[in-house]
N, C-alpha and C positions, 0 to 999 in steps of 0.2 A: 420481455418488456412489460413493465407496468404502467397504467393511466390512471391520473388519478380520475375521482369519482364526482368532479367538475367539469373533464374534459366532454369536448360534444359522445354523442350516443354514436354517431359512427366512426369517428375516432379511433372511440374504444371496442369498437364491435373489429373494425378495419384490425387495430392492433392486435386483439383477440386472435383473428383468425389465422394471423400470421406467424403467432405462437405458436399455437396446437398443429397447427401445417409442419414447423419444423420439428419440434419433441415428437411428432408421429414416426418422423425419419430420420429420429435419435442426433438433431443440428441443433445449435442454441444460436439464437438471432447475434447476440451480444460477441457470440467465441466467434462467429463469423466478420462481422465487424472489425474485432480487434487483428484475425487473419488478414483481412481484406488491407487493412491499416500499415501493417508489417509488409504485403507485399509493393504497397503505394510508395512507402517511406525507401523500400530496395527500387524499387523500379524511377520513382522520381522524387528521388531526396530533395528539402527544404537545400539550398543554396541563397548565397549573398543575401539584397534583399528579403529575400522570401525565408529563409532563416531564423534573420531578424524578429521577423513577423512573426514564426511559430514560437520562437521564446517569450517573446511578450504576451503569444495568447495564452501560454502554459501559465505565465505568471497572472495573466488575469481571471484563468478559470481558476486558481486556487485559489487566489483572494475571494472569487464569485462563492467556490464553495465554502469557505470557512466562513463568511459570511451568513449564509444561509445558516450553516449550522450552529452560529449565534445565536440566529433570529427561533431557529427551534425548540434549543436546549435551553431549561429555565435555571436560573441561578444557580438553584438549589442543587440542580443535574451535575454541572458544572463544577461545581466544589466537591460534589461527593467525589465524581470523578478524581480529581486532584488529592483528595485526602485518601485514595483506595491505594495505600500505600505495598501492599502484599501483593497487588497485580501489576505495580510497578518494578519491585522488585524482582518475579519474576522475567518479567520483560528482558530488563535491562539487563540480569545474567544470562539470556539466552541468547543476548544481541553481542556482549562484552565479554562475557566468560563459553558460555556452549559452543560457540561459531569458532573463537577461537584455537581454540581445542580442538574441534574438526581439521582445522587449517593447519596444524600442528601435524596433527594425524596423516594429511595428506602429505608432506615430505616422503614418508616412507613410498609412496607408489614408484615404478620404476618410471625413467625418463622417457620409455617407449609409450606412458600413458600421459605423463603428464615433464613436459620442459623443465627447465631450472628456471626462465623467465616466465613461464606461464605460471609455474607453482609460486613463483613470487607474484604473481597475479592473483592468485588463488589464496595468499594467505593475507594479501591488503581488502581484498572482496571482506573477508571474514573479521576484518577490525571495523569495519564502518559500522555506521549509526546504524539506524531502522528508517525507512522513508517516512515522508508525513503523508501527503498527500492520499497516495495509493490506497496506505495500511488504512487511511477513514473511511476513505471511499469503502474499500471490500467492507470492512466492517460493519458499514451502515446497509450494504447492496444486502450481507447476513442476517443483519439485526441484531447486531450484537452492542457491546456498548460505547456509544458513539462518545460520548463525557469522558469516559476513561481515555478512549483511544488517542482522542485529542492531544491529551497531558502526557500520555505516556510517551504518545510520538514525538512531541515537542520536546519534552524533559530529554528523550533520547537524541534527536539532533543537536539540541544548545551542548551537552555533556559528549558528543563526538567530536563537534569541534575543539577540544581540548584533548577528548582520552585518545582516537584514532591516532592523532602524531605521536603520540607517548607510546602507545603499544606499537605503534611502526617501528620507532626509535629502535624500542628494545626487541623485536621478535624478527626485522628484518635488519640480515646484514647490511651493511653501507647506509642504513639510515640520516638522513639529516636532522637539523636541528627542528625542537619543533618549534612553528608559527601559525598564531593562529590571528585567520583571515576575518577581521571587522565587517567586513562587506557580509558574509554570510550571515554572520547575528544580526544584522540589519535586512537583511534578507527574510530572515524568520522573522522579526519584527513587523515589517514592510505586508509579507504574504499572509502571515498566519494572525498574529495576535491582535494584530490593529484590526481586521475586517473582523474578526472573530468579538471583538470590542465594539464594534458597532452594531454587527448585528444583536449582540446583547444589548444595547442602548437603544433598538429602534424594536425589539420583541414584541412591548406593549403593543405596537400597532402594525404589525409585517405579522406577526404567528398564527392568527387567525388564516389570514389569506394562502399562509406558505402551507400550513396546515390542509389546507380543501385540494390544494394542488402540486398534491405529491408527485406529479411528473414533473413539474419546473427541477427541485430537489435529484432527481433520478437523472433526468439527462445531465445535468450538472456532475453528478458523480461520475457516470460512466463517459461522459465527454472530456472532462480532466482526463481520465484513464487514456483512452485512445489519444489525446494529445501529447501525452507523455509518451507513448509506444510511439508515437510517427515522431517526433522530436529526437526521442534515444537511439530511435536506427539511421535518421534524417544523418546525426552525426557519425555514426558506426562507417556510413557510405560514406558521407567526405573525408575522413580519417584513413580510410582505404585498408582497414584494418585487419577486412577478409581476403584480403589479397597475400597476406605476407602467413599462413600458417595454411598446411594440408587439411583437406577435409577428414581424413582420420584424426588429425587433433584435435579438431570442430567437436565432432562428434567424440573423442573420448572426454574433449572437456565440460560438454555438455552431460555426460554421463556422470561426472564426478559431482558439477553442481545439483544434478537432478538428487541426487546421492543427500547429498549436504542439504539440501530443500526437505527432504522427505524427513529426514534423521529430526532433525529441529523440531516440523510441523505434529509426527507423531510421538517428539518428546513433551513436547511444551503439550499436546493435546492429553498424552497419559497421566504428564505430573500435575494440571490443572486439576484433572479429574479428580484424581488421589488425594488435592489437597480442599476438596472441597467448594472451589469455584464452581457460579450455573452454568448456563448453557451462555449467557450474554456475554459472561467474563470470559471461558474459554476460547470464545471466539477473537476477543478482542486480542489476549494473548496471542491463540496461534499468526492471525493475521500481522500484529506489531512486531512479534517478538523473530518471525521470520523473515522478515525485509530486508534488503541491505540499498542505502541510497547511494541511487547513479547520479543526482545531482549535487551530494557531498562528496562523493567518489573521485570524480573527474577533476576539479579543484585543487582537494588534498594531493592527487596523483602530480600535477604537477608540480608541487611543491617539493613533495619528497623522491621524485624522480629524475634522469637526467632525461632532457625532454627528447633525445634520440629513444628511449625505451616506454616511455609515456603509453603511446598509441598499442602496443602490442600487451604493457602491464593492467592495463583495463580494462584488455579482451574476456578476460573471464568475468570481472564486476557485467559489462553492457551485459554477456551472455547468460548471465545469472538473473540478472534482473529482466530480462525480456523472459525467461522464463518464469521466475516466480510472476510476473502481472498474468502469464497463461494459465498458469496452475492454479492462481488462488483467483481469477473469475471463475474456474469451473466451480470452486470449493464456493466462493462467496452463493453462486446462480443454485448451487444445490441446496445449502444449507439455508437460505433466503428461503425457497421457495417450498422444503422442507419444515421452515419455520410456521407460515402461512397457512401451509397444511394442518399442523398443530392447534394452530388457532383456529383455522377454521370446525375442527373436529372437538375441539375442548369444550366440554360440557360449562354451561354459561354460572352463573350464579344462582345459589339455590333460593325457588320464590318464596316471597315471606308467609309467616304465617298468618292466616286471617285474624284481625283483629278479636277481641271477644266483647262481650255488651259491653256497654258502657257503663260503669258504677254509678251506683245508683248514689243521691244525694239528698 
Protein backbone atom coordinates (compact mmCIF):
# COMPACT_ATOMS: atom_id res chain seq x y z
CA UNK A 1 0.00 0.00 0.00
CA UNK A 2 1.01 3.40 -0.70
CA UNK A 3 -0.20 6.87 0.90
CA UNK A 4 0.23 9.71 -0.60
CA UNK A 5 2.30 12.39 1.28
CA UNK A 6 -0.99 14.56 1.96
CA UNK A 7 -2.75 11.77 3.62
CA UNK A 8 -2.86 12.37 7.69
CA UNK A 9 0.47 11.18 9.59
CA UNK A 10 -1.34 8.32 11.12
CA UNK A 11 -2.82 7.20 8.23
CA UNK A 12 0.24 6.59 6.82
CA UNK A 13 2.15 5.49 9.80
CA UNK A 14 -1.11 2.91 10.28
CA UNK A 15 -0.65 1.90 6.53
CA UNK A 16 3.15 1.61 7.06
CA UNK A 17 3.03 -0.65 9.57
CA UNK A 18 0.83 -2.94 8.04
CA UNK A 19 3.21 -3.29 5.17
CA UNK A 20 6.33 -4.29 6.78
CA UNK A 21 4.14 -6.66 9.28
CA UNK A 22 3.25 -8.54 6.00
CA UNK A 23 6.65 -8.53 3.60
CA UNK A 24 8.22 -9.69 7.12
CA UNK A 25 6.12 -12.98 6.60
CA UNK A 26 6.71 -12.84 3.04
CA UNK A 27 2.34 -11.77 2.43
CA UNK A 28 1.51 -8.71 0.08
CA UNK A 29 -1.61 -6.85 1.52
CA UNK A 30 -2.92 -6.33 -2.22
CA UNK A 31 -2.22 -10.57 -3.25
CA UNK A 32 -4.30 -11.04 -0.04
CA UNK A 33 -7.17 -8.75 -1.14
CA UNK A 34 -7.43 -9.98 -4.49
CA UNK A 35 -7.53 -13.85 -2.63
CA UNK A 36 -9.90 -12.83 -0.27
CA UNK A 37 -12.03 -11.27 -3.47
CA UNK A 38 -11.94 -14.68 -5.53
CA UNK A 39 -13.00 -16.60 -2.50
CA UNK A 40 -16.05 -13.81 -1.70
CA UNK A 41 -17.08 -13.93 -5.52
CA UNK A 42 -17.01 -18.39 -5.12
CA UNK A 43 -18.66 -18.23 -1.85
CA UNK A 44 -21.33 -15.39 -2.44
CA UNK A 45 -21.46 -14.60 -6.14
CA UNK A 46 -23.11 -11.17 -7.38
CA UNK A 47 -26.80 -12.45 -8.47
CA UNK A 48 -29.95 -10.52 -10.05
CA UNK A 49 -30.07 -7.29 -8.73
CA UNK A 50 -26.79 -7.34 -6.99
CA UNK A 51 -25.29 -8.27 -10.46
CA UNK A 52 -26.55 -5.57 -11.94
CA UNK A 53 -24.94 -3.35 -9.48
CA UNK A 54 -21.33 -4.87 -9.86
CA UNK A 55 -21.31 -4.32 -13.54
CA UNK A 56 -22.22 -0.90 -13.31
CA UNK A 57 -19.57 -0.27 -10.72
CA UNK A 58 -16.90 -2.11 -12.88
CA UNK A 59 -17.96 0.34 -15.61
CA UNK A 60 -17.76 3.36 -13.36
CA UNK A 61 -14.39 2.53 -11.70
CA UNK A 62 -13.07 2.44 -15.30
CA UNK A 63 -14.54 5.49 -16.44
CA UNK A 64 -13.26 6.95 -12.66
CA UNK A 65 -9.81 5.61 -13.73
CA UNK A 66 -9.28 6.82 -17.06
CA UNK A 67 -10.33 9.82 -15.96
CA UNK A 68 -7.94 10.36 -13.49
CA UNK A 69 -5.34 9.29 -15.90
CA UNK A 70 -6.49 12.23 -18.13
CA UNK A 71 -6.26 14.57 -15.60
CA UNK A 72 -2.40 13.27 -14.85
CA UNK A 73 -0.97 12.69 -18.26
CA UNK A 74 -0.02 16.14 -20.10
CA UNK A 75 -0.67 16.36 -23.74
CA UNK A 76 2.45 16.05 -24.71
CA UNK A 77 2.54 12.54 -22.71
CA UNK A 78 -0.32 11.36 -24.44
CA UNK A 79 0.78 11.85 -28.12
CA UNK A 80 3.96 10.65 -27.50
CA UNK A 81 2.31 7.64 -26.28
CA UNK A 82 0.22 7.26 -29.57
CA UNK A 83 2.98 8.08 -31.90
CA UNK A 84 5.49 5.18 -30.17
CA UNK A 85 4.60 3.36 -33.04
CA UNK A 86 7.53 0.24 -32.30
CA UNK A 87 5.91 -0.41 -28.98
CA UNK A 88 2.67 -0.81 -30.55
CA UNK A 89 3.61 -2.99 -32.89
CA UNK A 90 5.26 -5.17 -30.81
CA UNK A 91 2.24 -5.34 -28.71
CA UNK A 92 -0.24 -6.15 -31.10
CA UNK A 93 2.00 -9.15 -32.75
CA UNK A 94 2.25 -10.63 -29.33
CA UNK A 95 -1.57 -10.20 -28.77
CA UNK A 96 -2.46 -11.22 -32.72
CA UNK A 97 0.33 -13.20 -33.93
CA UNK A 98 2.64 -14.95 -30.65
CA UNK A 99 -0.71 -16.19 -28.77
CA UNK A 100 -1.85 -17.40 -31.64
CA UNK A 101 0.69 -19.53 -32.58
CA UNK A 102 0.83 -20.95 -28.88
CA UNK A 103 -2.90 -21.91 -29.61
CA UNK A 104 -1.93 -23.50 -32.63
CA UNK A 105 0.69 -25.29 -30.80
CA UNK A 106 -1.60 -26.50 -28.22
CA UNK A 107 -3.61 -28.83 -30.69
CA UNK A 108 -0.78 -31.23 -30.61
CA UNK A 109 -1.41 -32.05 -26.60
CA UNK A 110 -3.17 -35.32 -26.15
CA UNK A 111 -7.01 -35.24 -25.18
CA UNK A 112 -5.95 -36.71 -21.70
CA UNK A 113 -4.52 -32.91 -21.15
CA UNK A 114 -6.49 -30.95 -22.98
CA UNK A 115 -10.45 -31.84 -24.59
CA UNK A 116 -11.34 -31.12 -28.31
CA UNK A 117 -13.90 -28.31 -26.64
CA UNK A 118 -11.53 -27.08 -24.19
CA UNK A 119 -8.72 -26.92 -26.84
CA UNK A 120 -11.37 -24.87 -28.70
CA UNK A 121 -11.47 -22.81 -25.77
CA UNK A 122 -7.91 -22.51 -25.63
CA UNK A 123 -7.31 -21.47 -29.18
CA UNK A 124 -10.43 -18.52 -28.91
CA UNK A 125 -8.55 -17.31 -25.41
CA UNK A 126 -5.56 -16.87 -27.75
CA UNK A 127 -7.39 -14.54 -30.74
CA UNK A 128 -8.77 -12.04 -28.28
CA UNK A 129 -7.57 -8.47 -27.89
CA UNK A 130 -5.37 -7.35 -24.74
CA UNK A 131 -7.73 -6.00 -21.88
CA UNK A 132 -7.68 -2.17 -21.12
CA UNK A 133 -8.42 -1.77 -17.96
CA UNK A 134 -6.32 -4.24 -16.07
CA UNK A 135 -3.08 -3.90 -18.46
CA UNK A 136 -3.08 0.23 -17.17
CA UNK A 137 -3.74 -0.34 -13.98
CA UNK A 138 -0.55 -3.17 -13.51
CA UNK A 139 1.34 -0.64 -15.57
CA UNK A 140 0.78 2.30 -13.71
CA UNK A 141 0.89 0.06 -9.99
CA UNK A 142 4.97 -0.77 -12.06
CA UNK A 143 5.57 2.58 -13.30
CA UNK A 144 5.89 1.90 -16.31
CA UNK A 145 4.47 3.81 -19.30
CA UNK A 146 0.99 4.76 -18.49
CA UNK A 147 0.63 7.08 -22.27
CA UNK A 148 1.67 4.25 -24.21
CA UNK A 149 -0.26 1.77 -22.41
CA UNK A 150 -3.35 3.69 -22.80
CA UNK A 151 -3.13 3.64 -26.75
CA UNK A 152 -1.86 0.59 -27.23
CA UNK A 153 -4.73 -1.05 -25.20
CA UNK A 154 -7.33 0.84 -26.94
CA UNK A 155 -5.76 0.45 -30.52
CA UNK A 156 -5.87 -3.39 -29.37
CA UNK A 157 -9.50 -3.75 -28.24
CA UNK A 158 -11.19 -1.36 -31.20
CA UNK A 159 -8.65 -3.71 -33.85
CA UNK A 160 -10.17 -7.11 -31.83
CA UNK A 161 -13.49 -6.27 -32.56
CA UNK A 162 -12.93 -6.72 -36.10
CA UNK A 163 -9.62 -9.23 -36.33
CA UNK A 164 -10.81 -11.85 -33.23
CA UNK A 165 -14.00 -12.96 -35.57
CA UNK A 166 -11.85 -13.14 -38.69
CA UNK A 167 -9.05 -15.31 -36.98
CA UNK A 168 -12.03 -17.39 -35.42
CA UNK A 169 -13.48 -17.77 -38.88
CA UNK A 170 -10.41 -19.08 -40.31
CA UNK A 171 -8.45 -21.05 -37.32
CA UNK A 172 -11.59 -22.60 -35.83
CA UNK A 173 -13.57 -25.15 -37.49
CA UNK A 174 -17.45 -24.45 -37.68
CA UNK A 175 -16.75 -20.83 -37.55
CA UNK A 176 -19.47 -18.32 -38.09
CA UNK A 177 -19.81 -15.38 -40.04
CA UNK A 178 -18.29 -12.53 -38.62
CA UNK A 179 -20.21 -9.67 -36.82
CA UNK A 180 -19.15 -6.93 -35.28
CA UNK A 181 -21.04 -5.72 -32.10
CA UNK A 182 -21.69 -1.62 -32.24
CA UNK A 183 -22.39 -1.78 -28.69
CA UNK A 184 -18.82 -2.48 -27.79
CA UNK A 185 -17.21 0.47 -29.80
CA UNK A 186 -19.52 2.34 -27.91
CA UNK A 187 -18.61 0.91 -24.96
CA UNK A 188 -14.91 1.89 -25.46
CA UNK A 189 -16.15 5.29 -26.38
CA UNK A 190 -18.47 5.53 -23.38
CA UNK A 191 -15.69 3.89 -20.71
CA UNK A 192 -12.42 4.89 -21.90
CA UNK A 193 -12.07 7.85 -24.44
CA UNK A 194 -14.71 10.20 -23.20
CA UNK A 195 -13.53 10.31 -19.34
CA UNK A 196 -10.05 10.08 -20.52
CA UNK A 197 -11.14 13.45 -22.62
CA UNK A 198 -12.21 15.17 -19.85
CA UNK A 199 -9.94 14.45 -17.55
CA UNK A 200 -7.54 15.96 -20.28
CA UNK A 201 -9.93 19.19 -20.44
CA UNK A 202 -10.21 19.63 -16.56
CA UNK A 203 -5.97 18.98 -16.09
CA UNK A 204 -5.43 22.58 -15.80
CA UNK A 205 -7.19 22.60 -12.48
CA UNK A 206 -7.59 18.68 -11.05
CA UNK A 207 -3.41 17.85 -11.52
CA UNK A 208 -2.17 19.92 -9.04
CA UNK A 209 -4.63 18.32 -6.44
CA UNK A 210 -4.49 14.51 -8.06
CA UNK A 211 -0.89 14.98 -8.01
CA UNK A 212 -0.50 15.56 -3.78
CA UNK A 213 -2.77 12.66 -3.47
CA UNK A 214 -1.50 9.78 -5.07
CA UNK A 215 -3.72 7.49 -2.93
CA UNK A 216 -7.00 8.64 -4.36
CA UNK A 217 -5.12 7.36 -8.01
CA UNK A 218 -3.84 3.98 -6.23
CA UNK A 219 -7.11 2.86 -4.75
CA UNK A 220 -8.66 3.54 -7.95
CA UNK A 221 -6.37 1.31 -9.89
CA UNK A 222 -6.29 -1.48 -7.48
CA UNK A 223 -10.20 -1.17 -6.78
CA UNK A 224 -11.04 -1.60 -10.69
CA UNK A 225 -8.71 -4.74 -10.23
CA UNK A 226 -10.56 -6.53 -7.52
CA UNK A 227 -13.86 -5.44 -9.14
CA UNK A 228 -13.06 -7.06 -12.14
CA UNK A 229 -11.89 -10.38 -10.10
CA UNK A 230 -15.15 -10.49 -7.97
CA UNK A 231 -17.38 -9.53 -11.33
CA UNK A 232 -15.34 -12.54 -13.51
CA UNK A 233 -15.83 -15.30 -10.88
CA UNK A 234 -19.44 -13.51 -9.75
CA UNK A 235 -20.18 -14.84 -13.36
CA UNK A 236 -17.95 -18.12 -13.53
CA UNK A 237 -20.64 -19.25 -10.32
CA UNK A 238 -23.82 -18.40 -12.05
CA UNK A 239 -22.67 -20.17 -15.37
CA UNK A 240 -22.11 -23.16 -13.22
CA UNK A 241 -19.29 -23.79 -15.29
CA UNK A 242 -17.16 -25.68 -12.52
CA UNK A 243 -19.51 -28.13 -12.29
CA UNK A 244 -19.41 -29.69 -15.76
CA UNK A 245 -15.22 -30.50 -16.14
CA UNK A 246 -13.13 -32.85 -13.50
CA UNK A 247 -10.62 -31.28 -11.22
CA UNK A 248 -7.80 -32.88 -13.26
CA UNK A 249 -8.94 -30.86 -16.22
CA UNK A 250 -9.02 -27.75 -13.97
CA UNK A 251 -5.80 -28.11 -13.02
CA UNK A 252 -4.28 -29.42 -16.40
CA UNK A 253 -5.87 -26.41 -18.04
CA UNK A 254 -4.71 -24.32 -15.69
CA UNK A 255 -1.14 -25.61 -16.39
CA UNK A 256 -1.36 -25.02 -20.03
CA UNK A 257 -2.51 -21.29 -19.55
CA UNK A 258 0.20 -20.93 -16.90
CA UNK A 259 2.33 -22.28 -19.71
CA UNK A 260 1.08 -19.80 -22.36
CA UNK A 261 1.32 -16.61 -19.59
CA UNK A 262 4.86 -17.34 -19.05
CA UNK A 263 5.99 -18.16 -22.83
CA UNK A 264 4.64 -14.49 -23.83
CA UNK A 265 5.72 -12.48 -20.54
CA UNK A 266 9.47 -13.89 -20.91
CA UNK A 267 9.19 -13.45 -24.74
CA UNK A 268 7.98 -10.02 -25.09
CA UNK A 269 10.35 -9.21 -21.80
CA UNK A 270 13.72 -10.75 -23.85
CA UNK A 271 12.71 -9.14 -27.31
CA UNK A 272 11.97 -5.68 -25.75
CA UNK A 273 15.30 -5.89 -24.11
CA UNK A 274 17.07 -6.84 -27.27
CA UNK A 275 15.39 -4.36 -29.22
CA UNK A 276 16.38 -1.63 -27.19
CA UNK A 277 13.34 -0.45 -25.16
CA UNK A 278 13.83 1.05 -21.12
CA UNK A 279 12.77 -0.23 -18.34
CA UNK A 280 8.98 1.96 -18.77
CA UNK A 281 8.46 0.54 -22.27
CA UNK A 282 9.26 -2.99 -21.31
CA UNK A 283 7.04 -2.97 -18.77
CA UNK A 284 4.23 -1.50 -20.70
CA UNK A 285 4.71 -4.25 -23.45
CA UNK A 286 4.91 -7.22 -21.04
CA UNK A 287 1.87 -6.06 -19.18
CA UNK A 288 -0.41 -5.09 -22.56
CA UNK A 289 1.05 -7.49 -24.73
CA UNK A 290 0.18 -10.41 -22.29
CA UNK A 291 -3.52 -9.92 -21.56
CA UNK A 292 -6.39 -11.50 -23.23
CA UNK A 293 -9.91 -9.73 -22.50
CA UNK A 294 -12.81 -11.54 -20.59
CA UNK A 295 -14.88 -8.70 -21.19
CA UNK A 296 -14.34 -9.01 -25.21
CA UNK A 297 -14.13 -12.65 -24.73
CA UNK A 298 -17.68 -13.48 -23.47
CA UNK A 299 -19.55 -11.24 -26.11
CA UNK A 300 -17.64 -12.67 -29.15
CA UNK A 301 -18.16 -16.32 -27.53
CA UNK A 302 -21.51 -15.81 -28.02
CA UNK A 303 -21.64 -14.86 -31.18
CA UNK A 304 -19.47 -17.35 -32.66
CA UNK A 305 -20.82 -20.16 -30.61
CA UNK A 306 -23.84 -22.35 -30.36
CA UNK A 307 -24.99 -21.13 -27.01
CA UNK A 308 -25.22 -25.00 -25.67
CA UNK A 309 -21.22 -24.92 -25.72
CA UNK A 310 -20.73 -21.24 -24.90
CA UNK A 311 -20.44 -21.70 -21.05
CA UNK A 312 -17.71 -24.65 -21.15
CA UNK A 313 -15.78 -22.70 -24.40
CA UNK A 314 -14.89 -19.91 -22.07
CA UNK A 315 -13.70 -21.90 -19.32
CA UNK A 316 -10.29 -21.53 -20.22
CA UNK A 317 -10.54 -17.42 -21.41
CA UNK A 318 -12.31 -16.94 -17.32
CA UNK A 319 -9.43 -19.31 -16.29
CA UNK A 320 -6.70 -17.63 -18.00
CA UNK A 321 -7.67 -14.38 -17.06
CA UNK A 322 -8.06 -14.90 -13.38
CA UNK A 323 -4.85 -16.04 -13.58
CA UNK A 324 -2.96 -13.58 -15.38
CA UNK A 325 -4.72 -10.51 -12.91
CA UNK A 326 -2.75 -13.02 -10.06
CA UNK A 327 0.39 -13.20 -11.78
CA UNK A 328 0.92 -9.79 -12.99
CA UNK A 329 -0.11 -7.98 -9.34
CA UNK A 330 2.74 -10.01 -7.97
CA UNK A 331 4.91 -8.80 -11.22
CA UNK A 332 3.18 -5.22 -11.15
CA UNK A 333 3.84 -5.05 -6.55
CA UNK A 334 7.56 -6.07 -7.34
CA UNK A 335 8.68 -4.33 -10.03
CA UNK A 336 6.72 -1.07 -8.59
CA UNK A 337 8.35 -1.18 -5.59
CA UNK A 338 11.58 -2.31 -7.08
CA UNK A 339 11.28 0.69 -9.19
CA UNK A 340 11.07 2.99 -5.98
CA UNK A 341 13.97 1.44 -4.63
CA UNK A 342 15.82 2.77 -7.60
CA UNK A 343 14.79 6.05 -7.07
CA UNK A 344 15.27 6.07 -3.85
CA UNK A 345 19.03 4.91 -4.11
CA UNK A 346 19.75 6.98 -7.55
CA UNK A 347 22.28 9.43 -6.93
CA UNK A 348 20.43 13.00 -7.23
CA UNK A 349 21.79 15.59 -9.72
CA UNK A 350 25.21 16.79 -9.70
CA UNK A 351 25.64 20.30 -7.76
CA UNK A 352 26.46 23.17 -9.74
CA UNK A 353 29.54 24.74 -9.78
CA UNK A 354 30.16 27.85 -7.82
CA UNK A 355 29.79 30.81 -9.47
CA UNK A 356 33.28 32.78 -10.24
CA UNK A 357 33.78 36.72 -9.58
CA UNK A 358 32.07 38.77 -11.20
CA UNK A 359 33.63 40.67 -14.25
CA UNK A 360 34.86 43.28 -13.67
CA UNK A 361 33.39 46.52 -15.79
Amino acid sequence: MIVGMSDPPRLRTAFGSVDRALHRIGLDGFILLLLGTVGLATLLPATGPAATAVTWSVKVAVGLLFFLYGVRLSPQEALAGARHWRLHLLILGCTFVLFPLLGEAARFLPGSVLSPQLYTGVLFLTLLPSTVQSSIAFTSMARGNVAAAICAATFSSLLGIVLTPLLATWLLTGGAGVQVNGGQILDILLQLLVPFTIGQLLRRWLAPWVTRHRAVTLAVDRGSILLIVYSAFSEGVREGIWGRVTVGQVLWLAVVCLVMLAFVLLFSGVLSRRLGFDRADRVTIQFCGSKKSLANGLPLATILFPAASVGLTVLPLMLFHQLQLMVCTVLAQHWGRRSEAEDATSPGPPPAEPAGPAPRT
